[in-house]
ROTOR-998401 format. One record per atom (N, C-alpha, C): x, y, z. Coordinates in steps of 0.05 Angstrom, whole numbers, plus 32768, in hexadecimal, padded with zeros to 4 digits. Atoms other than C-alpha are relative to their C-alpha. Example, Ala and Ser with C-alpha at 12.3 -4.5 7.8 and 13.67 -1.06 7.14 Angstrom:
80127FE88000;80F67FA6809C;801280188000;7FF07FE87FFF;81117FEB808F;7FF18016800E;
//
This chain:
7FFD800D801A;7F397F0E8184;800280147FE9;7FF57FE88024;7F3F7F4E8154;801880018000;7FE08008800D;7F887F4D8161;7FFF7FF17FEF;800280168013;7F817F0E8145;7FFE80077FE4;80098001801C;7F587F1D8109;800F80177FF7;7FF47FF5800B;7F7F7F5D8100;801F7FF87FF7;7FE780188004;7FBE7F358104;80017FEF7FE5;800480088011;7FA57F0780D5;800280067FE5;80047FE58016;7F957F3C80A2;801F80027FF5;7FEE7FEF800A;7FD87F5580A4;80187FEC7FF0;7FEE8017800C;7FF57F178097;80037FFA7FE6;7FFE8003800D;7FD37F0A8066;800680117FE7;7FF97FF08011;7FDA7F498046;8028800A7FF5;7FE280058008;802B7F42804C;800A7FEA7FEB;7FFC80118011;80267F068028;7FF980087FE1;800F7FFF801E;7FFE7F137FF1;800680167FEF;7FF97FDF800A;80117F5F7FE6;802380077FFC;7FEA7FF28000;80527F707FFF;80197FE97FFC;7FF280128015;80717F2B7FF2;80037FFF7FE5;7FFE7FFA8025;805C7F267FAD;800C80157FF2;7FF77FE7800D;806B7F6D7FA2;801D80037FFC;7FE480097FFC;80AE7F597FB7;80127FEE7FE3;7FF780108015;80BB7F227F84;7FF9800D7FE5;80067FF58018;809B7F457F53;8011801A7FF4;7FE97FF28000;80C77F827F5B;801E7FF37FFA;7FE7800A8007;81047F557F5C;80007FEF7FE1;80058011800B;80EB7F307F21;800380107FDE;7FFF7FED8014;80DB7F667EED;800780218005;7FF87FE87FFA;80E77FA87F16;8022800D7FF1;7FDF7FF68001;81247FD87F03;80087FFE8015;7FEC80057FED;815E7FCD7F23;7FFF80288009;7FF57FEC7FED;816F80107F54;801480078008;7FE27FFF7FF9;81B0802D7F5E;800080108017;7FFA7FF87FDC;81BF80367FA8;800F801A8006;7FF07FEA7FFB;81EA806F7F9B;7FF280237FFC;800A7FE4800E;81B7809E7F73;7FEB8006801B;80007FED7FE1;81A180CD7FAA;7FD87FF77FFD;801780048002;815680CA7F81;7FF47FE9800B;800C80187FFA;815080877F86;7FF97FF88017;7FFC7FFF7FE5;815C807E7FCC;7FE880108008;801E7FEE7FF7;812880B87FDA;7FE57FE67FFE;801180108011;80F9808B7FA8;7FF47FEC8012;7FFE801D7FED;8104804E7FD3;7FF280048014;800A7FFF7FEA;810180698014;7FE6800A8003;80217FF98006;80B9808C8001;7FF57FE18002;8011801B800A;80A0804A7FE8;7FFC7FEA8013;7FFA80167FEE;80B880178017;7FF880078020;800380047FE8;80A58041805C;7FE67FEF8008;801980167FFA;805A80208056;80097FEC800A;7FFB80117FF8;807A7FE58050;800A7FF68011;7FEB80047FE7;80A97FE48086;7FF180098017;800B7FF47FE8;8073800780BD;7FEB7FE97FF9;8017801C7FFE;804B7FC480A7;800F7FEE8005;7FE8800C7FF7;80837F9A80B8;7FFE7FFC8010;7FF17FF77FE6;808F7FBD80F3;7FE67FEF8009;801F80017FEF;80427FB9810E;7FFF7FE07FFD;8006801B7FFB;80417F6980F4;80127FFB8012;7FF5800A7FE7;807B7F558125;8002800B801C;80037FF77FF3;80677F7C8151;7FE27FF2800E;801A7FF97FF5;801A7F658159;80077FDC7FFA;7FFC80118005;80367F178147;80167FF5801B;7FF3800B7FE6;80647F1A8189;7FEA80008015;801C80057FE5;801E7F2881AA;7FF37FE37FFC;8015800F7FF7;7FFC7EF98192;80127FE47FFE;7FEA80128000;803F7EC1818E;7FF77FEC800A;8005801B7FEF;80197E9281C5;7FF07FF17FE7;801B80078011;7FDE7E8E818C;800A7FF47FDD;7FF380088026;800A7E7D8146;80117FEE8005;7FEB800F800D;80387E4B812B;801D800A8002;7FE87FFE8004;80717E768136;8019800A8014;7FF67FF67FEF;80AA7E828165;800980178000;7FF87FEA7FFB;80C47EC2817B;801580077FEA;7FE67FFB8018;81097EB9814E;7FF87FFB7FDC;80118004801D;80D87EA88113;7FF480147FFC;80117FE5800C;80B17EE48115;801780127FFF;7FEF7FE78009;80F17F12811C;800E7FFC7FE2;7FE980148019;81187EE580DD;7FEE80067FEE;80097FF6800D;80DB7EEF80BB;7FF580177FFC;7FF57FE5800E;80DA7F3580C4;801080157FF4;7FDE7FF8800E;81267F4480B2;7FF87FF47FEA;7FFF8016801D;81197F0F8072;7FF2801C7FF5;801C7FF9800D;80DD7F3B805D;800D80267FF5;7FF87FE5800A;81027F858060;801580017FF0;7FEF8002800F;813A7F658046;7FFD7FFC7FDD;800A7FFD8019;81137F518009;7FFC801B7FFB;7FFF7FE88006;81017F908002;800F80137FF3;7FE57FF0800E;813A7FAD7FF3;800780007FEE;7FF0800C8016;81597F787FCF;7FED80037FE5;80077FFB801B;811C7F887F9A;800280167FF9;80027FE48010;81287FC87F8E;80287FFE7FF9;7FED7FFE800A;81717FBF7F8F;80197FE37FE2;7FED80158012;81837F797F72;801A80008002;7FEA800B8003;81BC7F6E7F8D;80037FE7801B;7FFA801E7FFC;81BB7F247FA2;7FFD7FED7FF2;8000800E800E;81B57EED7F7B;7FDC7FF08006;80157FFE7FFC;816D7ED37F6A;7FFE7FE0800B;800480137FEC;817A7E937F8F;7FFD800D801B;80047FE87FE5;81847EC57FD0;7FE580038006;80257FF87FFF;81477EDD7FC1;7FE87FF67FFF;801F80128003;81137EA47FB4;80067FF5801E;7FF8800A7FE6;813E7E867FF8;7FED80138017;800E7FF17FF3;811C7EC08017;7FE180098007;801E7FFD8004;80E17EC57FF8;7FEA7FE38008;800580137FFB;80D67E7A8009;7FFA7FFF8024;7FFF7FF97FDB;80E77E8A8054;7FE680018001;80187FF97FEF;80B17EBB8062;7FE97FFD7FF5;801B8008800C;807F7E998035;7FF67FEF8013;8006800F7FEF;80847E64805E;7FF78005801F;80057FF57FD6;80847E8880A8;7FE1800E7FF5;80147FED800D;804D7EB58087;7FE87FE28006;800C80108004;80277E6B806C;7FF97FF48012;800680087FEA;80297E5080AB;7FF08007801B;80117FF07FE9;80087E8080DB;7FE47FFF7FF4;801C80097FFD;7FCE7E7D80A7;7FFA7FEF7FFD;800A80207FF7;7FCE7E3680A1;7FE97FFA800F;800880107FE7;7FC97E2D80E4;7FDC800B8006;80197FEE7FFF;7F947E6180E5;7FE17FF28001;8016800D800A;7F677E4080BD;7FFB7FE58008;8002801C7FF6;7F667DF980E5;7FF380008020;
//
């Protein structure tokens, strides 16, 4: 059961942290130009946390897959959605319907594992 509760944890801390941080970045963050060599550095500094937390939630969410709300192609969708945000807030380039579409996604895959949790 500590998978579990570490599981849990990370969930919730994707939600609450690195989601938000997400919208919030796309919301008021500067835009980033993909071309400037700094920026890019900038990024890729910033974002590997986030992306080796990523990695470790779909990774420790295909273990425990029998035990959650979510199927196999739901936990990978919601971890492409989630790096894809990522990006898209530092770069802004999609349109911010794109982006709430996304951010709606893995609120929801996210909302549902601790839902269930809690029942």
């Amino acid at each position: 059961m500590v998978v579990m509760q570490e599981f849990m944890q990370l969930t919730t801390d994707l939600r609450n942290n690195v989601l938000e941080d997400c919208l919030r970045r796309y919301e008021h963050g500067r835009k980033f130009d993909r071309k400037n060599y700094d920026d890019f550095n900038y990024i890729k500094h910033e974002t590997l946390p986030q992306f080796e937390k990523i990695e470790k939630w779909e990774e420790d969410a295909n273990t425990v897959v029998h035990m959650i709300a979510l199927f196999p192609n739901q936990i990978k969708n919601t971890k492409d959605n989630l790096e894809i945000m990522i990006l898209h807030s530092y770069f802004h380039d999609v349109r911010k319907k794109r982006f709430m579409e996304l951010y709606q996604s893995v609120m929801y895959n996210l909302d549902l594992i601790l839902n269930d949790e809690k029942q």
